[in-house]
C-alpha positions in Angstrom: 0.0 0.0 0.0 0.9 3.5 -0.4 -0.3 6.8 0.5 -1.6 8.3 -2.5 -3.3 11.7 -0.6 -3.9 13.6 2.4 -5.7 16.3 4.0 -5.7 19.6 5.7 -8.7 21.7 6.2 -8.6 25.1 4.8 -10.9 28.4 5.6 -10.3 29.6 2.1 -9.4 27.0 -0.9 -8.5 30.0 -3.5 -6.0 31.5 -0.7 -4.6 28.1 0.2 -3.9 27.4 -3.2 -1.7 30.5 -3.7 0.2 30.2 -0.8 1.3 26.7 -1.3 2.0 26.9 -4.8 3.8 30.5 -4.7 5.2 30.5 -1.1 5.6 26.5 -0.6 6.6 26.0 -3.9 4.0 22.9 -4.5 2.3 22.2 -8.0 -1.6 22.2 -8.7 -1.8 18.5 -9.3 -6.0 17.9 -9.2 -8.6 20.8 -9.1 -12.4 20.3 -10.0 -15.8 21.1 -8.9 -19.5 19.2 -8.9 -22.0 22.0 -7.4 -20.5 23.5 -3.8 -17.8 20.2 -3.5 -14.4 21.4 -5.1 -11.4 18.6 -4.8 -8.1 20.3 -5.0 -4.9 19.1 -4.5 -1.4 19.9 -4.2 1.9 18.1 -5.0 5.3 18.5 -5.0 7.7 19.4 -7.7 10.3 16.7 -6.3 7.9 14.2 -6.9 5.0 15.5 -8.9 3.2 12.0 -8.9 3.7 11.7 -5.7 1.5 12.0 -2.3 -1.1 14.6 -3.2 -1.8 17.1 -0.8 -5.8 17.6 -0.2 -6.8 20.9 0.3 -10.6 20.2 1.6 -12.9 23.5 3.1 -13.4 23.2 6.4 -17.3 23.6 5.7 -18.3 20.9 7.9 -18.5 22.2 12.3 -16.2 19.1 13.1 -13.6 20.3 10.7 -13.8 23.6 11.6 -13.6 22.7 15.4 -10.7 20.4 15.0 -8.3 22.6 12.4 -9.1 25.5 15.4 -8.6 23.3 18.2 -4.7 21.9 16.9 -4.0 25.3 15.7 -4.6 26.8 19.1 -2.5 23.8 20.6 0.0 24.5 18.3 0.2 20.9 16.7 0.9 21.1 13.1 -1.8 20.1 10.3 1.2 18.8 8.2 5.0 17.7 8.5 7.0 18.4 5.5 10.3 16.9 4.9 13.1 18.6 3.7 16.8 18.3 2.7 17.5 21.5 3.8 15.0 23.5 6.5 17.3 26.2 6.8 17.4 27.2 3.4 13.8 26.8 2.9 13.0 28.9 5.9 14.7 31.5 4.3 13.3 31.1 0.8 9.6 31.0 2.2 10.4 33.7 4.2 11.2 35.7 1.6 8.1 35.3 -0.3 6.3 36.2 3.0 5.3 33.0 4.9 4.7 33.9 9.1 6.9 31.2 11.3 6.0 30.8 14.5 9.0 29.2 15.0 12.4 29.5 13.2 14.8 26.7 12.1 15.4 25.0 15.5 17.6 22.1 16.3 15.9 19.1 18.4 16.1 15.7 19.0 17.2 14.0 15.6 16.1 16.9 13.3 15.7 20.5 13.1 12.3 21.5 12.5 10.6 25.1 11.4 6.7 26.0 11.9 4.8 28.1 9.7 1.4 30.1 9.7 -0.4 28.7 6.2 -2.8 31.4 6.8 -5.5 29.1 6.2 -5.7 27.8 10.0 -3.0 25.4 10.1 0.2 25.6 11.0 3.1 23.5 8.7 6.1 21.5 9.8 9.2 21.8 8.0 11.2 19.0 9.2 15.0 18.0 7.9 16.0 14.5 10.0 19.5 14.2 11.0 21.5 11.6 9.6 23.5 9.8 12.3 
């Protein structure tokens, strides 16, 4: 088995797709619409056919309630893995991404967490090779 896609909630699907396709970097992989459902997906460019990224409207209360709830608890939505977090804390940066935390060192990895503006909060992780 593999992992063919994943979600985060989003308060905005328009706004989430900008910010991770021009601040992440990601690629529009899927995007369609049947009446008020729209399915829209992100991928990477590393590995465009890949794990797709769902970026699903938190329409529903107990999506709403949850993406609030681990936002305010500061758990991220979504790990990202990285060869490099430093570097990409500064490129994000750059294009105006909000960290609530900067590249820090920890246990096995450094790690970085940013504000997707869309109530979550992203992981950047890079693992440490021992």
């Amino acid at each position: 088995m593999k992992i063919k896609v994943t979600s985060v909630y989003v308060d905005d699907q328009e706004k989430a797709l900008r910010f991770y396709t021009e601040v992440l970097g990601f690629t529009k992989k899927t995007d369609f619409s049947q009446g008020p459902f729209r399915w829209l997906t992100v991928a990477s460019l590393e590995e465009p056919d890949g794990t797709e990224l769902q970026q699903a409207l938190n329409n529903n209360p107990a999506a709403k309630t949850y993406q609030q709830a681990m936002f305010q608890q500061g758990q991220p939505a979504a790990m990202f893995c990285t060869d490099d977090v430093r570097g990409d804390y500064e490129r994000i940066k750059a294009r105006g991404a909000e960290f609530t935390m900067p590249a820090t060192d920890v246990t096995g990895a450094t790690i970085a967490m940013l504000n997707d503006t869309c109530g979550n909060l992203i992981q950047l992780t890079q693992l440490k090779r021992w």
